[in-house]
DSSP file (Angstrom, degrees, kcal/mol; ACC not computed):
  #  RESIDUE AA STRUCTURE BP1 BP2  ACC     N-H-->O    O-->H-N    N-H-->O    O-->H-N    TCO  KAPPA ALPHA  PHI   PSI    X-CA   Y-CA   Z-CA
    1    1 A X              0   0    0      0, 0.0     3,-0.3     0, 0.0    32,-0.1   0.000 360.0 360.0 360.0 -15.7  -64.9  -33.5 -140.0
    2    2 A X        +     0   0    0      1,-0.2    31,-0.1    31,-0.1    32,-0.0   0.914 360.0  67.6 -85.9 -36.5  -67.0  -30.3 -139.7
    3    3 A X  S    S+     0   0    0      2,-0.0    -1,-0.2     1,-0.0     2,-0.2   0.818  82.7  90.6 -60.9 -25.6  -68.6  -31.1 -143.2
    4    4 A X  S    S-     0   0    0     -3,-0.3     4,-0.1     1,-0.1    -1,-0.0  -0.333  74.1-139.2 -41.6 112.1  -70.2  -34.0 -141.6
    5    5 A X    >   -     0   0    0     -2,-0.2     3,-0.6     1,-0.1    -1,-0.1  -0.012  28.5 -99.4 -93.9-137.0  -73.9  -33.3 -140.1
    6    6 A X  T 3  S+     0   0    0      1,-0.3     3,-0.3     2,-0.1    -1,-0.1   0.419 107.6  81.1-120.4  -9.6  -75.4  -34.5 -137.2
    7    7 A X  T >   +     0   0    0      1,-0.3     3,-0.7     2,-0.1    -1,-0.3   0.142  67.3  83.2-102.1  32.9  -77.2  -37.1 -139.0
    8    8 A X  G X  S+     0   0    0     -3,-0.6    16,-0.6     1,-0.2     3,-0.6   0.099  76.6  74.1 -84.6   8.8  -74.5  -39.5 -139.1
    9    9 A X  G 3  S+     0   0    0     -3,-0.3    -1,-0.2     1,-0.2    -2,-0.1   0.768  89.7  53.8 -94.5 -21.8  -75.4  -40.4 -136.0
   10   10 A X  G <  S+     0   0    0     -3,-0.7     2,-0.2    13,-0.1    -1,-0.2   0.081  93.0  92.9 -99.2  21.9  -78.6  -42.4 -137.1
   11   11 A X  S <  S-     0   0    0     -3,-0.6    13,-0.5    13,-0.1     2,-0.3  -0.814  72.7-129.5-124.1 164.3  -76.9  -44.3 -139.3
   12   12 A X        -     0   0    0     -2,-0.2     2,-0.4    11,-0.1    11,-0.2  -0.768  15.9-163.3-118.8 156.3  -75.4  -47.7 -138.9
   13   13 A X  E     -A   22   0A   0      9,-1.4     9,-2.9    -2,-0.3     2,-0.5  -0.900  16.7-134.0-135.5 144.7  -71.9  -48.4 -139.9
   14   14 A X  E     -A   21   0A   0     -2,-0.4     7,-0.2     7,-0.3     2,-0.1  -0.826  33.3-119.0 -99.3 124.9  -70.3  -52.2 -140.4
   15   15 A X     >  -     0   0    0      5,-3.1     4,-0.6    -2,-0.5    27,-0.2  -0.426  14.1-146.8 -65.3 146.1  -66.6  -52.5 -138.5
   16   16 A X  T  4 S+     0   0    0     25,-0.8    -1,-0.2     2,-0.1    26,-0.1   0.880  96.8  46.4 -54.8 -40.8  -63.6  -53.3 -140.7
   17   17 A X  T  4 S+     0   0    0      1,-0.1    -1,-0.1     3,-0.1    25,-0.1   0.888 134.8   8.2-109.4 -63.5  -61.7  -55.3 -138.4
   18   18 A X  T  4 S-     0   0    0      1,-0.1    -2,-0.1     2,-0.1    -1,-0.1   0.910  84.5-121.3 -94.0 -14.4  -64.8  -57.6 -137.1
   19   19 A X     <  +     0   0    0     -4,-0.6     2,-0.3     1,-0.4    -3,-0.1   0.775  63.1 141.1  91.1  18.2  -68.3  -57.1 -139.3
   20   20 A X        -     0   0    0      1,-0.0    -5,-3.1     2,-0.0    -1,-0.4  -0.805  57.8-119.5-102.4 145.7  -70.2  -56.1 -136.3
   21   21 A X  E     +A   14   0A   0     -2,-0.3     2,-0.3    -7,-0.2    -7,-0.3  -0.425  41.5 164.3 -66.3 155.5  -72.6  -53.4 -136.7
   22   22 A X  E     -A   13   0A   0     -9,-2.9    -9,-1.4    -2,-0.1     2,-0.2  -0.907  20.0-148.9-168.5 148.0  -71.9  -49.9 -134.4
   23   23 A X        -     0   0    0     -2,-0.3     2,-0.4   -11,-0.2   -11,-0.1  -0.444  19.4-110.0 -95.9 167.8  -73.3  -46.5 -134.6
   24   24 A X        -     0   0    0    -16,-0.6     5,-0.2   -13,-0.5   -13,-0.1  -0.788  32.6-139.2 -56.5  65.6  -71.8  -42.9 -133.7
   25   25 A X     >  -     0   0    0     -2,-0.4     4,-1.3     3,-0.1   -15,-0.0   0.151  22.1-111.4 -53.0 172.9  -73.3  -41.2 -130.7
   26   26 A X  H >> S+     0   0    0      2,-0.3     4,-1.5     1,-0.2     3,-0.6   0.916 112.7  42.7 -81.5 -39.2  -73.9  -37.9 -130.7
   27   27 A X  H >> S+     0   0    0      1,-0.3     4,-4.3     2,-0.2     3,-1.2   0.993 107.9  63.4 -62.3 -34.4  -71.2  -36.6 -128.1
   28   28 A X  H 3> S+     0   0    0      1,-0.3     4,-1.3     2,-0.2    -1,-0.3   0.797 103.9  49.5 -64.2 -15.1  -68.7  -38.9 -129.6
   29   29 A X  H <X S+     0   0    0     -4,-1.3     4,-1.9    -3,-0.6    -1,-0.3   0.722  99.8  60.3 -49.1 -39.3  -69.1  -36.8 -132.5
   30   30 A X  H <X S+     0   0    0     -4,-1.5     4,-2.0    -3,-1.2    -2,-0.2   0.727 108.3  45.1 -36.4 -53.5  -68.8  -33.9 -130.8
   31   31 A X  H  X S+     0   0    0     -4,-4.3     4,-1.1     1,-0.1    -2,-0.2   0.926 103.7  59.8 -72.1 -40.3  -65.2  -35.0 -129.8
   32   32 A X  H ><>S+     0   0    0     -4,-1.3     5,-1.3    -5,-0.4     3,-0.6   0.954 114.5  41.0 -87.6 -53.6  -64.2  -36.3 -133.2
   33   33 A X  H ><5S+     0   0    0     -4,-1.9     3,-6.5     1,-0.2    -1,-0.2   0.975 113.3  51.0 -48.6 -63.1  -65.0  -32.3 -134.5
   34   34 A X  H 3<5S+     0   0    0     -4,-2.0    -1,-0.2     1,-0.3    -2,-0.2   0.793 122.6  31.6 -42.4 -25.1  -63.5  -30.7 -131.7
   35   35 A X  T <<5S-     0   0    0     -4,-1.1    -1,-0.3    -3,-0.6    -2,-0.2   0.280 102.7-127.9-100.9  10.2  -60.5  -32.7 -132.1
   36   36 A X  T < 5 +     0   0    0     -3,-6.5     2,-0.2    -4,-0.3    -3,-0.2   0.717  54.8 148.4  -3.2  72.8  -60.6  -33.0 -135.5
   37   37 A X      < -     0   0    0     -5,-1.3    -1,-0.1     1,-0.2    -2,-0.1  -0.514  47.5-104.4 -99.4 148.6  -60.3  -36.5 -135.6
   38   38 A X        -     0   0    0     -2,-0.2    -1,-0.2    -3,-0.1     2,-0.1  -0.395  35.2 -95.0 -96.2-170.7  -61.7  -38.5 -138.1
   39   39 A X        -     0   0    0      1,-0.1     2,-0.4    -3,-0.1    -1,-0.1  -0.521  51.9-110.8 -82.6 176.2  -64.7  -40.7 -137.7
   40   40 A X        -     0   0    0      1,-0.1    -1,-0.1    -2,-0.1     3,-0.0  -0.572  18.6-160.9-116.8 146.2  -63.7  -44.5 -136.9
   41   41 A X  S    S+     0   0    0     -2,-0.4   -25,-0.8   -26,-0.1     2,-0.3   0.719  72.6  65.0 -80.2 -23.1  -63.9  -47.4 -139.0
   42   42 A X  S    S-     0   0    0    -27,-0.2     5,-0.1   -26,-0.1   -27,-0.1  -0.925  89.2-105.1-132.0 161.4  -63.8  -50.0 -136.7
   43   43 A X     >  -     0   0    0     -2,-0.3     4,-1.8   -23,-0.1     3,-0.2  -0.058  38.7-109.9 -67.3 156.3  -66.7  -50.9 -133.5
   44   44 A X  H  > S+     0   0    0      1,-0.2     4,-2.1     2,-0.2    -1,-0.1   0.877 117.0  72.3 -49.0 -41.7  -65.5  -49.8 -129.7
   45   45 A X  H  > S+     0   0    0      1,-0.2     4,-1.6     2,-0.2    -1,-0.2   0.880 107.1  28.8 -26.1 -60.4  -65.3  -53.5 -129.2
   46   46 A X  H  > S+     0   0    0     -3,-0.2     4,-1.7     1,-0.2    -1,-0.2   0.727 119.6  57.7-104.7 -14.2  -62.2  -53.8 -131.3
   47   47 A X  H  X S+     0   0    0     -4,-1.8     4,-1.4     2,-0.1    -1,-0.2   0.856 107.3  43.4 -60.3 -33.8  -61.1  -50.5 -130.6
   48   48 A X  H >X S+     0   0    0     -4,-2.1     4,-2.7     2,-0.2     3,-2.5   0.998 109.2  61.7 -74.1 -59.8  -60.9  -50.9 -126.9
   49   49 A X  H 3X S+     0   0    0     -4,-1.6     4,-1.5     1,-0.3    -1,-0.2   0.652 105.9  51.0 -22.5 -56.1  -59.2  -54.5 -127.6
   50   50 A X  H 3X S+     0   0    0     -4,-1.7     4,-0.7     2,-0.1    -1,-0.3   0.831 104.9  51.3 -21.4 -59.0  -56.5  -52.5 -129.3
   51   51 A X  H XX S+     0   0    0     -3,-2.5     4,-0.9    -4,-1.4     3,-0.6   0.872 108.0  51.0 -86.5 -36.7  -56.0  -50.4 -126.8
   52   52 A X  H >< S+     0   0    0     -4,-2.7     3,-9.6     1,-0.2    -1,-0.2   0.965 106.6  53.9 -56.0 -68.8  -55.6  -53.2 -124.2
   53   53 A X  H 3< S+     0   0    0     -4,-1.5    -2,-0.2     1,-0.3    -1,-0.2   0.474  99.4  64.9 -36.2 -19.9  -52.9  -55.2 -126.2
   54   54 A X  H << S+     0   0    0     -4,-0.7    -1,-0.3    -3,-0.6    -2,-0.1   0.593  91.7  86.3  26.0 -64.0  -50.9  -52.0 -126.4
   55   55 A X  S << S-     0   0    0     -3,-9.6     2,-0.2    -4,-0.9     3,-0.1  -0.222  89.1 -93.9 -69.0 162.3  -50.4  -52.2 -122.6
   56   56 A X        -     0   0    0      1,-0.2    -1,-0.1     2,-0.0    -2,-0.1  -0.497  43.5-102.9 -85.6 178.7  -47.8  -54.1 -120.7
   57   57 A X        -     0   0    0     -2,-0.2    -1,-0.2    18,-0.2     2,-0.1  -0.038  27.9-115.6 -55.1 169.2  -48.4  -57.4 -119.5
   58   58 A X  S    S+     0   0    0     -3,-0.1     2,-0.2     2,-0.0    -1,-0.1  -0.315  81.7  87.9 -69.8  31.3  -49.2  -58.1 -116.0
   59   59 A X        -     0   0    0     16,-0.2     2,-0.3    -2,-0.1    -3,-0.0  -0.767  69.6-117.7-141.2-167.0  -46.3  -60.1 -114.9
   60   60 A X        -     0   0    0     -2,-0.2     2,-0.4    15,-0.0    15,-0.2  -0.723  17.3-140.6-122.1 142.6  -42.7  -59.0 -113.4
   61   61 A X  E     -B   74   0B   0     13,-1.5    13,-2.2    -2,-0.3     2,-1.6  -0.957  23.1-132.7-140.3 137.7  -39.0  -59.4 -114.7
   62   62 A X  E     +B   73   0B   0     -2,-0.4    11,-0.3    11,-0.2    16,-0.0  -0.460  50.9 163.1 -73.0  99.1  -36.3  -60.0 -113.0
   63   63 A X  E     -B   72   0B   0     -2,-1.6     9,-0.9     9,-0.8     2,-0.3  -0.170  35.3-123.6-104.6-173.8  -33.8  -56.6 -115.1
   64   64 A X  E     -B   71   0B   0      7,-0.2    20,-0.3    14,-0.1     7,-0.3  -0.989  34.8-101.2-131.4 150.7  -30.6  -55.2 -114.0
   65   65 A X        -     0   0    0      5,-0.8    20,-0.2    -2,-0.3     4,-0.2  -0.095  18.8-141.8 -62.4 166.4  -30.5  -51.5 -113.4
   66   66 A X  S    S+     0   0    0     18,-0.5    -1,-0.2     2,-0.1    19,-0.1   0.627 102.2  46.1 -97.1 -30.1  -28.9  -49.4 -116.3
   67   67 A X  S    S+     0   0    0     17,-0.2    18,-0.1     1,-0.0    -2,-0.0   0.983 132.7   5.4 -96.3 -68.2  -27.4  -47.2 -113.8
   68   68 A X  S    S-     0   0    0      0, 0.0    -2,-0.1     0, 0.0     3,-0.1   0.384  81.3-124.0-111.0 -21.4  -26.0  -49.6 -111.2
   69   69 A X        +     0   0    0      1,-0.2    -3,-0.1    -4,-0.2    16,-0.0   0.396  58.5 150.9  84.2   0.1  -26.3  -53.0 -112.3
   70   70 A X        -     0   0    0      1,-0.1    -5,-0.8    -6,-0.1     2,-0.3   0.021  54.8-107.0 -40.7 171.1  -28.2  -53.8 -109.2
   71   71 A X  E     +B   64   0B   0     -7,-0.3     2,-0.3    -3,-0.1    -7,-0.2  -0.947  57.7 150.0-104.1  95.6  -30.8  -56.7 -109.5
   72   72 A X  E     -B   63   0B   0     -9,-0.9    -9,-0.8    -2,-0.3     2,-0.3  -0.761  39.5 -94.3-128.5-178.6  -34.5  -55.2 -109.4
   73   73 A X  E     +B   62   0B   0    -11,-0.3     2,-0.4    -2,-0.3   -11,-0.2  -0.926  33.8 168.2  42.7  79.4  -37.7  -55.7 -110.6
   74   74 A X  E     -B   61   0B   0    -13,-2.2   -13,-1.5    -2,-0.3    10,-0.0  -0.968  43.8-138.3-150.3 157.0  -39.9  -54.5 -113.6
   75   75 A X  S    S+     0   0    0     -2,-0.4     2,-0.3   -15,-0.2   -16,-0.2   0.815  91.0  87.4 -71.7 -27.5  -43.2  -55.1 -115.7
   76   76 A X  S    S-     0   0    0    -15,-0.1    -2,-0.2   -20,-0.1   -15,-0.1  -0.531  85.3-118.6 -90.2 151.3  -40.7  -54.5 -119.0
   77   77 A X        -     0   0    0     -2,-0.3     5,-0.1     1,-0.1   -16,-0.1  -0.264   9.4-121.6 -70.1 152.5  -39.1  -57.5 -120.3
   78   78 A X  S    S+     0   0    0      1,-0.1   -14,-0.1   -15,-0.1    -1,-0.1   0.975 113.3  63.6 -56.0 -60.0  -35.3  -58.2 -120.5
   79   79 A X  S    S+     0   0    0      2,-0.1    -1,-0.1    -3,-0.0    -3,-0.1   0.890  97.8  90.9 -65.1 -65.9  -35.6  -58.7 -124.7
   80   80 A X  S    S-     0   0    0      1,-0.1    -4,-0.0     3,-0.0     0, 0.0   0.043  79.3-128.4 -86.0-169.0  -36.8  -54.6 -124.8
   81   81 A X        +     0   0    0      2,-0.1    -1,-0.1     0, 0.0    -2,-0.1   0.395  59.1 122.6-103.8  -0.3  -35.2  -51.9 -125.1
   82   82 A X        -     0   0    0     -5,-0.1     2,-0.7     1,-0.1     0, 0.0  -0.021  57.3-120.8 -61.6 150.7  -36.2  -49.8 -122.4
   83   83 A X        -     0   0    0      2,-0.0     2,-0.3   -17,-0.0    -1,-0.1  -0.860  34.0-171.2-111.9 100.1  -33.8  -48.3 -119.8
   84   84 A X        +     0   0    0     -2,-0.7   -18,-0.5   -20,-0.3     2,-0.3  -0.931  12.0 172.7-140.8 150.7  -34.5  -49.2 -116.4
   85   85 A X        -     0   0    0     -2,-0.3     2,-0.1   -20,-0.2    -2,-0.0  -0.857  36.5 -92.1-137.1 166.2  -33.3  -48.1 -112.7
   86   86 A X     >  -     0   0    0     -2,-0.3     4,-1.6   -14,-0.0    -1,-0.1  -0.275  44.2-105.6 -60.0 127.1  -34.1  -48.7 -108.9
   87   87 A X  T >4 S+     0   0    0      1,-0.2     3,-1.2     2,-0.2    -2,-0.1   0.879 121.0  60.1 -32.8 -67.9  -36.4  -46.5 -107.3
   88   88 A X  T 34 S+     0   0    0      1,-0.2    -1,-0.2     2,-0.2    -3,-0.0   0.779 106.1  42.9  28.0-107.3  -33.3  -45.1 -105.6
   89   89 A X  T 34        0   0    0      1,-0.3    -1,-0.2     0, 0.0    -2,-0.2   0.322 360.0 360.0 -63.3 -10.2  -31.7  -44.1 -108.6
   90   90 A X    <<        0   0    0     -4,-1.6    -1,-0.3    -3,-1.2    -2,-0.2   0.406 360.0 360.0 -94.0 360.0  -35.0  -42.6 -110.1
């Protein structure tokens, strides 16, 4: 990343994922050294879009704790695989 100069920054770069054009600002360049990260391939648009889909949903399920078998309440689905307990028991 360091070999890269500073004049990537005026140039315009085409996204993988959608065909939209998107540049490199200068700080985000800055982070990509410091982190040595590479530079990205696809626009913020479809990065950020990523990032949401990632998250869970918004909506509630009715689990039963792993620890007690109570009846509670949780954003993670029955179908995964996750381990979940009552505030309580947390």
């Amino acid at each position: 990343m360091a070999e890269v100069s500073d004049e990537i920054t005026s140039k315009v770069f085409l996204c993988e994922a959608s065909g939209k054009p998107f540049r490199v600002l200068r700080q985000e360049l800055e982070f990509y050294r410091k982190m040595n990260l590479p530079l990205p391939y696809k626009s913020p648009d479809v990065r950020h879009q990523e990032r949401l889909q990632r998250r869970n949903p918004h909506l509630i399920f009715a689990r039963t704790s792993s620890q007690s078998g109570v009846e509670i309440y949780s954003s993670f689905a029955g179908c995964r695989p996750e381990k979940v307990c009552s505030e309580e028991e947390f």
